[in-house]
C-alpha positions as a LaTeX table, in Angstrom:
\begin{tabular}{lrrr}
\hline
Residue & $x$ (\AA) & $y$ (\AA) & $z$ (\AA) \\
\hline
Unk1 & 6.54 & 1.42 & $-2.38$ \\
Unk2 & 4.51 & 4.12 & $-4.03$ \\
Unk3 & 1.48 & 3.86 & $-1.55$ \\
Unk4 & 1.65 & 2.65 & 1.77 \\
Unk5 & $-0.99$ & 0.28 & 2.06 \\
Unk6 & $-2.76$ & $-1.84$ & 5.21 \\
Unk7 & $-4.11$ & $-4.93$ & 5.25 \\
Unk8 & $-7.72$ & $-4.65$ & 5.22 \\
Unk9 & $-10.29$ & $-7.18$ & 6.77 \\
Unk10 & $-12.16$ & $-9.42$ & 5.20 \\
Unk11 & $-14.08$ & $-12.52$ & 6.26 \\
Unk12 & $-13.35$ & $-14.68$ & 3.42 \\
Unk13 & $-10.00$ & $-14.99$ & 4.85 \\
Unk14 & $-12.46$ & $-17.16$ & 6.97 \\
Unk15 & $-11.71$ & $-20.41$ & 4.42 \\
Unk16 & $-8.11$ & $-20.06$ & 5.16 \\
Unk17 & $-9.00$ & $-21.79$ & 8.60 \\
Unk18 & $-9.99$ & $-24.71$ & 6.97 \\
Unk19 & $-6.23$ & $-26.02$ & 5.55 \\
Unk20 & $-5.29$ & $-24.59$ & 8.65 \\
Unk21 & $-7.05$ & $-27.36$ & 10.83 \\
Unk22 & $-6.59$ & $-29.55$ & 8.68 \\
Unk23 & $-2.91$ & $-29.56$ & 8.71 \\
Unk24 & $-2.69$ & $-28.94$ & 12.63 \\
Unk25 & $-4.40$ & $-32.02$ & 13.26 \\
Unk26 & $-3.01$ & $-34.13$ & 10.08 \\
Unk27 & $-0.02$ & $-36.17$ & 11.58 \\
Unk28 & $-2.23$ & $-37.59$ & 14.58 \\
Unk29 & $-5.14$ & $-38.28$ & 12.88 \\
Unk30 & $-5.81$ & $-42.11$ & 13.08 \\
Unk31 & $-9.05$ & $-41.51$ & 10.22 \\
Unk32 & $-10.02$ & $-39.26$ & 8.02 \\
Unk33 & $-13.55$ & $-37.33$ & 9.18 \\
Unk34 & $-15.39$ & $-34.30$ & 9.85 \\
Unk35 & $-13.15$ & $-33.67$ & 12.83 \\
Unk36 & $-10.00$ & $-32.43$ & 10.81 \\
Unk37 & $-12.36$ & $-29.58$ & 9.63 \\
Unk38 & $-14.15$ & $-26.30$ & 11.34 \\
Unk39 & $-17.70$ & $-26.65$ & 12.40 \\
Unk40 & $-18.93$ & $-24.47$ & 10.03 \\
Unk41 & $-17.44$ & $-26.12$ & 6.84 \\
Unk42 & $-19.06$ & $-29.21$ & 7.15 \\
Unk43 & $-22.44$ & $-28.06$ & 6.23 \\
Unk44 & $-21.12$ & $-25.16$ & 4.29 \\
Unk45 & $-19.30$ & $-27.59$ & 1.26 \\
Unk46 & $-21.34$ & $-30.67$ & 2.24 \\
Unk47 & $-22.56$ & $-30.99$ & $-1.34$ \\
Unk48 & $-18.87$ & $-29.73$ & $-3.29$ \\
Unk49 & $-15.71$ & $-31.73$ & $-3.95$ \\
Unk50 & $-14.26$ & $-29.97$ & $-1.21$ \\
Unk51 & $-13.73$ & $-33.12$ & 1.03 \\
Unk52 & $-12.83$ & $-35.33$ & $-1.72$ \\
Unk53 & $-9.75$ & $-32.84$ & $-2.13$ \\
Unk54 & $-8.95$ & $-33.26$ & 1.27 \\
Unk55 & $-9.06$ & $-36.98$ & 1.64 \\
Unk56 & $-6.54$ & $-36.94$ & $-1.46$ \\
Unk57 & $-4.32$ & $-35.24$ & 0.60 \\
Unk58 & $-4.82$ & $-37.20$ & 3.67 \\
Unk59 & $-4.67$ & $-40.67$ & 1.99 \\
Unk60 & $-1.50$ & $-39.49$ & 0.20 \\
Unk61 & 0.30 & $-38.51$ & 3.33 \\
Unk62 & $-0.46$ & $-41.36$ & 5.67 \\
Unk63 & 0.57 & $-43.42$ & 2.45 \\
Unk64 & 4.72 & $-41.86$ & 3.20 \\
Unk65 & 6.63 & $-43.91$ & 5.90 \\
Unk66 & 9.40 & $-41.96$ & 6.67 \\
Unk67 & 8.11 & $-39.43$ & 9.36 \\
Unk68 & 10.26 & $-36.75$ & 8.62 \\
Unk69 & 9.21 & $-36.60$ & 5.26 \\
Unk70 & 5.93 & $-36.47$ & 6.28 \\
Unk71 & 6.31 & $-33.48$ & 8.86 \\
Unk72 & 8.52 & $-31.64$ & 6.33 \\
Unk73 & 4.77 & $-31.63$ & 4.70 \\
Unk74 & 3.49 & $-29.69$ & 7.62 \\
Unk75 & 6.13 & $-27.77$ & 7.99 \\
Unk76 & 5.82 & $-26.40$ & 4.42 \\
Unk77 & 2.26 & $-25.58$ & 5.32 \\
Unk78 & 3.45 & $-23.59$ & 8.38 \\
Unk79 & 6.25 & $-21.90$ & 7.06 \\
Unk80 & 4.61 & $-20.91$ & 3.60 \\
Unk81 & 2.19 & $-18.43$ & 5.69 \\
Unk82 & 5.16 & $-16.61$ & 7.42 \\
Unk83 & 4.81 & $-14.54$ & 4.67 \\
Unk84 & 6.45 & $-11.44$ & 5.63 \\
Unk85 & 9.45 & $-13.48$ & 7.81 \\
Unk86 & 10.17 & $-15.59$ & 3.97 \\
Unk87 & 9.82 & $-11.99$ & 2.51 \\
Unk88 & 12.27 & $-10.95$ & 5.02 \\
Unk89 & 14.73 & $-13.80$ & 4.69 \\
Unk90 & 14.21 & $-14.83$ & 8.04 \\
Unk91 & 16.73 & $-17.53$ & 8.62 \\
Unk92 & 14.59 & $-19.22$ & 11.38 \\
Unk93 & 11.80 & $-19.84$ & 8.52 \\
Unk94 & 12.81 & $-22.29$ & 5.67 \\
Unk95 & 11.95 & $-21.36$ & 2.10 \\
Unk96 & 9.93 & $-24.85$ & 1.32 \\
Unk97 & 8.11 & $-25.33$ & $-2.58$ \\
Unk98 & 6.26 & $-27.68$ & $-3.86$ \\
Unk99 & 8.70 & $-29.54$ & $-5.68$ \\
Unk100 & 10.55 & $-29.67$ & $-2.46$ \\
Unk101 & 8.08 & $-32.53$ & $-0.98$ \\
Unk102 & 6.93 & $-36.18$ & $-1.37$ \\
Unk103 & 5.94 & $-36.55$ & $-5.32$ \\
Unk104 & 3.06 & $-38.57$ & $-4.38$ \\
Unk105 & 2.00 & $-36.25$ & $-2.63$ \\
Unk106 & 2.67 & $-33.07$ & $-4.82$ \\
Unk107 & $-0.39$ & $-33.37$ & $-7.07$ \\
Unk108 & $-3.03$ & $-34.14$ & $-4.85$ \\
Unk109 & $-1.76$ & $-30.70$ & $-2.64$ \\
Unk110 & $-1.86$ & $-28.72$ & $-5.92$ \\
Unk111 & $-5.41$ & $-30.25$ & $-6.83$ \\
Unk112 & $-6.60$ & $-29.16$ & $-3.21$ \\
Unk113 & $-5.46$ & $-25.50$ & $-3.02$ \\
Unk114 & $-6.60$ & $-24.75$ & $-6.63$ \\
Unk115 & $-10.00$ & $-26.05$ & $-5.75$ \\
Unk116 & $-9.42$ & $-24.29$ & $-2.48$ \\
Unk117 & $-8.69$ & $-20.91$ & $-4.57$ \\
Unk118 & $-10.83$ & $-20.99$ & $-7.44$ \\
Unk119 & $-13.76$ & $-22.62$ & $-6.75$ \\
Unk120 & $-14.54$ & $-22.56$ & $-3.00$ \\
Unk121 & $-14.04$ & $-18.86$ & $-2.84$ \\
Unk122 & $-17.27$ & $-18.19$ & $-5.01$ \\
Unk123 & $-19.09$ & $-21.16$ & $-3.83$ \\
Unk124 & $-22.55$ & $-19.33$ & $-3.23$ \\
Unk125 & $-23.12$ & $-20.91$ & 0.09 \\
Unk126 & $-19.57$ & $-19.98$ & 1.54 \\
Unk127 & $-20.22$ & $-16.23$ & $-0.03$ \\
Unk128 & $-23.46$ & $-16.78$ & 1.51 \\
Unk129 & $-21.68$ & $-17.69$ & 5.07 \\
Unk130 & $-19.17$ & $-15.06$ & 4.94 \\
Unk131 & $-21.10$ & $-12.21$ & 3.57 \\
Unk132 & $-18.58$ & $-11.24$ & 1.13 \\
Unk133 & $-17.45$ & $-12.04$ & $-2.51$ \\
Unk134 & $-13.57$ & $-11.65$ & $-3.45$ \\
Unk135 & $-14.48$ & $-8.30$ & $-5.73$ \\
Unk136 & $-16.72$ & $-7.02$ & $-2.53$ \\
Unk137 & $-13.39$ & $-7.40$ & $-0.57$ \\
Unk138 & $-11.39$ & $-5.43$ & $-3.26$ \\
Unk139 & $-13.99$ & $-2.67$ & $-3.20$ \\
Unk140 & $-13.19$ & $-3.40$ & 0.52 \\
Unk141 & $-9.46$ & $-2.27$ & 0.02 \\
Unk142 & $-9.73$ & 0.59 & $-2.59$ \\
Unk143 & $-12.22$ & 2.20 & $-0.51$ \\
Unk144 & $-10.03$ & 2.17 & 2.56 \\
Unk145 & $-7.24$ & 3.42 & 0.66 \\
Unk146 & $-9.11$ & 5.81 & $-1.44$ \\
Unk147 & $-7.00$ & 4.70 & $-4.38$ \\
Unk148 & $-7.90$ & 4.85 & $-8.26$ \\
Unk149 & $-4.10$ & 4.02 & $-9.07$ \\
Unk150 & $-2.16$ & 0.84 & $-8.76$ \\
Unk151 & $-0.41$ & 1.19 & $-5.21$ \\
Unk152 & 2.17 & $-0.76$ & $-6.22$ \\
Unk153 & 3.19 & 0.83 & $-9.18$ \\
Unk154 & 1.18 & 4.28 & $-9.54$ \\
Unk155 & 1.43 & 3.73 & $-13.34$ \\
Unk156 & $-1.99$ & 2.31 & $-14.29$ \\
Unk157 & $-5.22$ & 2.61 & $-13.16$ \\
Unk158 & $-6.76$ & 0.78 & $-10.24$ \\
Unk159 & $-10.91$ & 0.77 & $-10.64$ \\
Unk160 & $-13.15$ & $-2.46$ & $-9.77$ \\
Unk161 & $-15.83$ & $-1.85$ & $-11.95$ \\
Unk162 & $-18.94$ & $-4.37$ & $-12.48$ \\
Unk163 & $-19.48$ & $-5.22$ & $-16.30$ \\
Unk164 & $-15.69$ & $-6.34$ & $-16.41$ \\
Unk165 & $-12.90$ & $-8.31$ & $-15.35$ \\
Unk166 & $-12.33$ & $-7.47$ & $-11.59$ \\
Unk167 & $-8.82$ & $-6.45$ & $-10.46$ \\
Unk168 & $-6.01$ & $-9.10$ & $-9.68$ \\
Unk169 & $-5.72$ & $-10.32$ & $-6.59$ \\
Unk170 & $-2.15$ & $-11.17$ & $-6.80$ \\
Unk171 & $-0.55$ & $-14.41$ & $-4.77$ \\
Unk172 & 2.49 & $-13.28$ & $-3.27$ \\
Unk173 & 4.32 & $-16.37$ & $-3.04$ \\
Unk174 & 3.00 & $-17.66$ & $-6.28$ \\
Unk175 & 0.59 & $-20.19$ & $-5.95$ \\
Unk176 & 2.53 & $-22.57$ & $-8.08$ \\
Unk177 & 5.41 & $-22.66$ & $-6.15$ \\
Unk178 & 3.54 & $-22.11$ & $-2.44$ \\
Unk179 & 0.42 & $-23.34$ & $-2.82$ \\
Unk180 & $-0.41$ & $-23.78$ & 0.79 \\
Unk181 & $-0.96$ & $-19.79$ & 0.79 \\
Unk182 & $-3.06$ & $-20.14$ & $-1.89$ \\
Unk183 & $-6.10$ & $-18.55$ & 0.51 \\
Unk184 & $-4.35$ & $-16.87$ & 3.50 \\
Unk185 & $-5.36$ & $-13.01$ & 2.59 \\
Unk186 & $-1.81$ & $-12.18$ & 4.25 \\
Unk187 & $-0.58$ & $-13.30$ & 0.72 \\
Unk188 & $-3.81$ & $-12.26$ & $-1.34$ \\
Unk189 & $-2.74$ & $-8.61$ & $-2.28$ \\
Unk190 & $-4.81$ & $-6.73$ & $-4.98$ \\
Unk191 & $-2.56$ & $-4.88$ & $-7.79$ \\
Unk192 & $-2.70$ & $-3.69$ & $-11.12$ \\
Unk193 & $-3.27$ & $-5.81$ & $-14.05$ \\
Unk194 & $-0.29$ & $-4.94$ & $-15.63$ \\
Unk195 & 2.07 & $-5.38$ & $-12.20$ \\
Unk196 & 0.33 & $-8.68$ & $-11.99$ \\
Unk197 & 0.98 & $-9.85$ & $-15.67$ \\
Unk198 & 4.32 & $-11.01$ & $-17.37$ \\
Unk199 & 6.86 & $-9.14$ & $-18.14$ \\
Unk200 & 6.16 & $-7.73$ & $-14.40$ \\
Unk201 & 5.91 & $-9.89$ & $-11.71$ \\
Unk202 & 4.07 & $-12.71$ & $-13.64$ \\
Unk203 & 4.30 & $-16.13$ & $-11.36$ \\
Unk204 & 7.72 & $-16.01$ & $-10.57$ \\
Unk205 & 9.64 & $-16.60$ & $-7.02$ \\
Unk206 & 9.61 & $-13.19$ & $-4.93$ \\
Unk207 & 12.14 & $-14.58$ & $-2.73$ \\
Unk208 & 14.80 & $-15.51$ & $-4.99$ \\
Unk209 & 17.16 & $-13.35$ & $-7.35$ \\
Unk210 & 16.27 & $-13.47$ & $-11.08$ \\
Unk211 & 19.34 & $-14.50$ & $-12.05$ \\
Unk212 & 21.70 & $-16.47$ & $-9.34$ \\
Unk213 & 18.65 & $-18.06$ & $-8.03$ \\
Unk214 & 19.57 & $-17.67$ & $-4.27$ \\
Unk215 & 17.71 & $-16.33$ & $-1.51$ \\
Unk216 & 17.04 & $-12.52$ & $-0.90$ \\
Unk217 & 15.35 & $-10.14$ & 1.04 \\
Unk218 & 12.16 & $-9.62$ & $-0.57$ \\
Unk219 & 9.49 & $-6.72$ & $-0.69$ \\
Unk220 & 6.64 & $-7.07$ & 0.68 \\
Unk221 & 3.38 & $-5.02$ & 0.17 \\
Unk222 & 2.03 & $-4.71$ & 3.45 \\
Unk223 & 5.14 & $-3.87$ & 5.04 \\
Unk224 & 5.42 & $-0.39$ & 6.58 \\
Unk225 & 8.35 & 0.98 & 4.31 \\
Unk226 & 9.37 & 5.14 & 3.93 \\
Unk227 & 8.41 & 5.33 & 0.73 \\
Unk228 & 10.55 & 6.42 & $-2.57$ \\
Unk229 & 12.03 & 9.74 & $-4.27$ \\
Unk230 & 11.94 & 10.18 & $-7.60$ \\
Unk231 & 13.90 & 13.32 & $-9.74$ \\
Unk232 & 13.53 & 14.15 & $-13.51$ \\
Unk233 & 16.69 & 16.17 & $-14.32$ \\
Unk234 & 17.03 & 17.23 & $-18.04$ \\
Unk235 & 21.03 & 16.95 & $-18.78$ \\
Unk236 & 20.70 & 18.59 & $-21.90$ \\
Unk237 & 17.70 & 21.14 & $-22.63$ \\
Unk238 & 15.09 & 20.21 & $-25.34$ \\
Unk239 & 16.04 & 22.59 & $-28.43$ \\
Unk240 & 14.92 & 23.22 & $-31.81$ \\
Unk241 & 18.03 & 20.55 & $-32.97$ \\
Unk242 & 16.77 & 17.96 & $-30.18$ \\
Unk243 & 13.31 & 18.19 & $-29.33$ \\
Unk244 & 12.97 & 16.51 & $-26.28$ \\
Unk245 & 16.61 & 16.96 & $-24.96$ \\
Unk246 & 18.89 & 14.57 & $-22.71$ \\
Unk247 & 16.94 & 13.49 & $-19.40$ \\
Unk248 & 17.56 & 11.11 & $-16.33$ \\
Unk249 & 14.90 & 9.67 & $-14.24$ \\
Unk250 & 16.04 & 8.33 & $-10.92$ \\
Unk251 & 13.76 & 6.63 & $-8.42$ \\
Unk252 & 15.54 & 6.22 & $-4.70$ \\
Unk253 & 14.25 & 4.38 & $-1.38$ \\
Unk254 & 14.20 & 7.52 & 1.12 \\
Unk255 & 15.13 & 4.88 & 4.02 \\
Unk256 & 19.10 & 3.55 & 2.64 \\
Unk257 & 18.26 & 1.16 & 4.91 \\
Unk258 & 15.33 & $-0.46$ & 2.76 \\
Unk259 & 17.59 & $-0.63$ & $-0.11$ \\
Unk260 & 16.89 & $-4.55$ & $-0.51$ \\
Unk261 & 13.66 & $-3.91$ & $-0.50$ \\
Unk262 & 13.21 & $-1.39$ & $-3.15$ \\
Unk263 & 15.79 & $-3.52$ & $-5.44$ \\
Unk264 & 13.21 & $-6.51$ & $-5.11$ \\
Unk265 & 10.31 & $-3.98$ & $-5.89$ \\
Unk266 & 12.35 & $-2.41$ & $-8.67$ \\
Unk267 & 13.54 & $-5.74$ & $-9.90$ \\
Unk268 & 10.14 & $-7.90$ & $-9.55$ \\
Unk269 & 7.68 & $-4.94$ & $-11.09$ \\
Unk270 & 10.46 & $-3.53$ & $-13.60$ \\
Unk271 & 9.80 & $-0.07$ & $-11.86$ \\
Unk272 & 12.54 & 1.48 & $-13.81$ \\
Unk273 & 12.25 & 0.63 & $-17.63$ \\
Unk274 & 8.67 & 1.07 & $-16.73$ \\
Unk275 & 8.73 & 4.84 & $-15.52$ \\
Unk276 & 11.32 & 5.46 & $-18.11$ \\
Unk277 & 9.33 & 4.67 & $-20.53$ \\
Unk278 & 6.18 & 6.86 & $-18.95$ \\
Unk279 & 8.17 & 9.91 & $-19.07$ \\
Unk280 & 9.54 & 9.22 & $-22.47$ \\
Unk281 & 6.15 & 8.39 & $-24.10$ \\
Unk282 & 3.19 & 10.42 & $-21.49$ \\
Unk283 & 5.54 & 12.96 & $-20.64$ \\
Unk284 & 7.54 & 14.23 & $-23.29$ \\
Unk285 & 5.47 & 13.64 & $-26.00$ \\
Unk286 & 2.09 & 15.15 & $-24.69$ \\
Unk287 & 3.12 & 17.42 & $-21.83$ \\
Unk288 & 2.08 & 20.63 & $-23.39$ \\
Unk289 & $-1.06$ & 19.19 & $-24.15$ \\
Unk290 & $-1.97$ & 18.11 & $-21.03$ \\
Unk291 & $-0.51$ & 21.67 & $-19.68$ \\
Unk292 & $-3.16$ & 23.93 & $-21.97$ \\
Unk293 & $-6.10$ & 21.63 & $-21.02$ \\
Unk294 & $-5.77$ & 22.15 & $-17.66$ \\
Unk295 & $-5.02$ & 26.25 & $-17.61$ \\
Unk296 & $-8.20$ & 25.92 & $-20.15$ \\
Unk297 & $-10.39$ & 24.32 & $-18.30$ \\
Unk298 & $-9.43$ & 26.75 & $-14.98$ \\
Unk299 & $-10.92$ & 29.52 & $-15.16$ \\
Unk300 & $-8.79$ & 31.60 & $-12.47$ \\
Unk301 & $-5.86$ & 30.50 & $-14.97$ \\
Unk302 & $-4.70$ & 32.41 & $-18.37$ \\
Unk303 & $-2.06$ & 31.41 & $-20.18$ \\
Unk304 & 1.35 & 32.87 & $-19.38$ \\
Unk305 & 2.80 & 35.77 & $-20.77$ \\
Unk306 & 5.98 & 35.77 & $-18.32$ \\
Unk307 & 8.00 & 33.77 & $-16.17$ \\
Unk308 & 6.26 & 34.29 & $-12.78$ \\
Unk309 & 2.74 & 33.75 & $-14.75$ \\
Unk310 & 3.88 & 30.80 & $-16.04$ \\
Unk311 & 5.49 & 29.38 & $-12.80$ \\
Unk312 & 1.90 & 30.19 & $-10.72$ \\
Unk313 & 0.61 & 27.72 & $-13.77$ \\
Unk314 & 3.03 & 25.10 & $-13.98$ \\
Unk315 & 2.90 & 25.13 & $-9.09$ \\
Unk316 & $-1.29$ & 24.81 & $-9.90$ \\
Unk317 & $-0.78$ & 22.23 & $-12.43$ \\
Unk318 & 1.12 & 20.13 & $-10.32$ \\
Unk319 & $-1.26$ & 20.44 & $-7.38$ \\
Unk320 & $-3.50$ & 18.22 & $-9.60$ \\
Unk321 & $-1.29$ & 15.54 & $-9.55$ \\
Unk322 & $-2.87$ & 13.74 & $-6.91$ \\
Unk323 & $-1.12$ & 10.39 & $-5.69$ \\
Unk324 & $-4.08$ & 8.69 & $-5.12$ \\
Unk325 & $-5.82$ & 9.41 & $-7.88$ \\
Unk326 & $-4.07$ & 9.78 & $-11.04$ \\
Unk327 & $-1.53$ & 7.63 & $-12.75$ \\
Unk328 & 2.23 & 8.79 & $-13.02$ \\
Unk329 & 1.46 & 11.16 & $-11.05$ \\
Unk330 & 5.59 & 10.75 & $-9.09$ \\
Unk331 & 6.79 & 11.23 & $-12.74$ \\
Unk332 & 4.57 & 14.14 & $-13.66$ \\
Unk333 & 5.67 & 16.05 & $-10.19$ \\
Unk334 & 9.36 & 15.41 & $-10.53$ \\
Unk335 & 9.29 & 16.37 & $-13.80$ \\
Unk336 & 6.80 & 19.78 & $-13.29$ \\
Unk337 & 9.49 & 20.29 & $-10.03$ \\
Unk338 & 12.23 & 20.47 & $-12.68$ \\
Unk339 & 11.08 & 22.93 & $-14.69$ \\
Unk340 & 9.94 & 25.11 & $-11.72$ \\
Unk341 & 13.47 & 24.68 & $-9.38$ \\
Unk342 & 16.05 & 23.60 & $-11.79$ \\
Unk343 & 14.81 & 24.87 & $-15.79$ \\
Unk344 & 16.62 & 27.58 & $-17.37$ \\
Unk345 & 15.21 & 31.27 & $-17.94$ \\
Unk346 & 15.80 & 30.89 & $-21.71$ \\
Unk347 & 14.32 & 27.43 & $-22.02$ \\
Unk348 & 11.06 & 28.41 & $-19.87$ \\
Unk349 & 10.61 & 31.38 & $-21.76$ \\
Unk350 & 10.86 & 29.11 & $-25.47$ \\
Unk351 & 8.13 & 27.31 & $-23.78$ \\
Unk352 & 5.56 & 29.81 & $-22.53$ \\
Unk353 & 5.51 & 31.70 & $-25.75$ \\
Unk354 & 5.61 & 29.05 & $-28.19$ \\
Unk355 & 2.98 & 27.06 & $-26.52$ \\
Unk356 & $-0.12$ & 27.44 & $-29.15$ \\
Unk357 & $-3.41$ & 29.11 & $-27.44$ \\
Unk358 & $-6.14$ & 27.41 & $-27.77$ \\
\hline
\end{tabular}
């Protein structure tokens, strides 16, 4: 909810037509064969373990008598790519995991879209086919979004640079749980490392609550949402007795409407504690810091000797705070927006002539 972002095109979404087929064709198929698959991946994976995968699957499935166990196989395929209806809680799609199938038949699925995931992605003749590696497609995204923060999160740094690991390209409906969207790109979405890792949203179920375990409505990345407000509001002034004062930090949806979703953004990336704990330990602590550096380094600046000279500084400052670009940057502006709108004379003043020239 911090940056709007699109989904951006890619052609190795191109291997997600594979399972596709596969699964279309699955129930009526009288023999397994090069027939259940897309022209193109036949001599594409003719000499990986791609097929083998496959005919796990297939030999497990035919191997279930009851019919509606069996279709309640394809229907887990079909309904585990209505991404954004499960996010939404459609009640005409049915949440269906894993564990909610065949157990024959669990294991060889799980085998399948792993292989599917982590090993036919980089396959050099598919990359060949497609044009396009996974970290290409991330370079892809950041450069469409012209983004070097997390746009989930705007707390950490977002930069696919070669000579390390490349950015997460988080699964949406964990792959654990959903597998069969292991490789649709609808639920490939690249985040931070940190919003990707425990205790953030790690591999756990977007679509349920934490706690009672029952269905919600769940955020969703690539839908088009309002955005968020954020306010820093010092309840008690720093002073010479309490250095860094009494503060509140309160993040809002601007839509009420999209309430549900921000509580499964706030809830699933632990947006508050996180923020709190940016303005409590960036912030506060180094503020000051950060302040002279920049009226240094700016020439047209000087360092304030009254209030209106050190209001044009603190309205510059924030202009650098650039959403895209640099990380906290909602904190930073609530907080600078405080001290220009809501400070006191007599604490603004402590601050512009006890803040040590460089």
């Amino acid at each position: 909810m911090i940056l709007k972002i699109q989904k951006v095109s890619t052609r190795i979404a191109l291997l997600h037509n594979v399972p596709k087929k596969f699964f279309k064709k699955l129930e009526d198929a009288t023999s397994f064969g090069d027939h259940l698959f897309p022209d193109w991946c036949n001599p594409v994976f003719k000499a990986t373990d791609l097929k083998k995968k496959f005919e796990a699957v297939y030999n497990s499935y035919k191997a279930i008598k009851s019919k509606n166990e069996r279709i309640q196989i394809i229907k887990a395929f079909e309904n585990s790519n209505q991404i954004e209806k499960l996010c939404d809680n459609d009640p005409t799609i049915e949440m269906i995991t894993i564990k909610d199938l065949p157990i024959s038949v669990q294991q060889p699925i799980e085998d399948l879209f792993f292989y599917l995931y982590n090993s036919a992605t980089k396959y050099p003749q598919f990359t060949t086919h497609v044009k396009k590696t996974i970290s290409e497609s991330i370079d892809s995204f950041i450069r469409h979004h012209k983004i070097e923060v997390c746009p989930i999160c705007g707390l950490e740094g977002f930069l696919n640079i070669d000579g390390q690991a490349r950015l997460a390209l988080d699964h949406w409906l964990c792959q654990d749980i959903f597998p069969f969207s292991s490789v649709n790109f609808n639920n490939l979405i690249p985040i931070g490392d940190k919003c990707n890792s425990r205790p953030a949203k790690g591999d756990e179920n977007v679509l349920v609550d934490k706690t009672t375990k029952n269905r919600i409505i769940a955020f969703y990345p690539y839908k088009d949402y309002k955005g968020i407000d954020a306010r820093f509001t010092f309840t008690e002034e720093p002073s010479f007795e309490n250095e860094y004062g009494k503060w509140d930090f309160k993040i809002t949806p601007k839509d009420s409407a999209e309430r549900d979703y921000f509580e499964s953004w706030d809830s699933t990336f632990n947006i508050k504690s996180r923020y709190d704990s940016f303005v409590e330990k960036n912030i506060l602590t180094m503020w000051q810091n950060t302040y002279k550096e920049y009226i240094d380094e700016h020439d047209i600046l000087n360092h304030a000797t009254d209030l209106d000279s050190f209001k044009n500084n603190l309205k510059h400052w924030k202009a650098s705070f650039m959403k895209r670009k640099y990380p906290g940057y909602k904190a930073y502006r609530s907080f600078i927006n405080y001290l220009l709108n809501d400070a006191s004379d007599i604490y603004l003043k402590s601050l512009y002539t006890n803040l040590p020239r460089y």
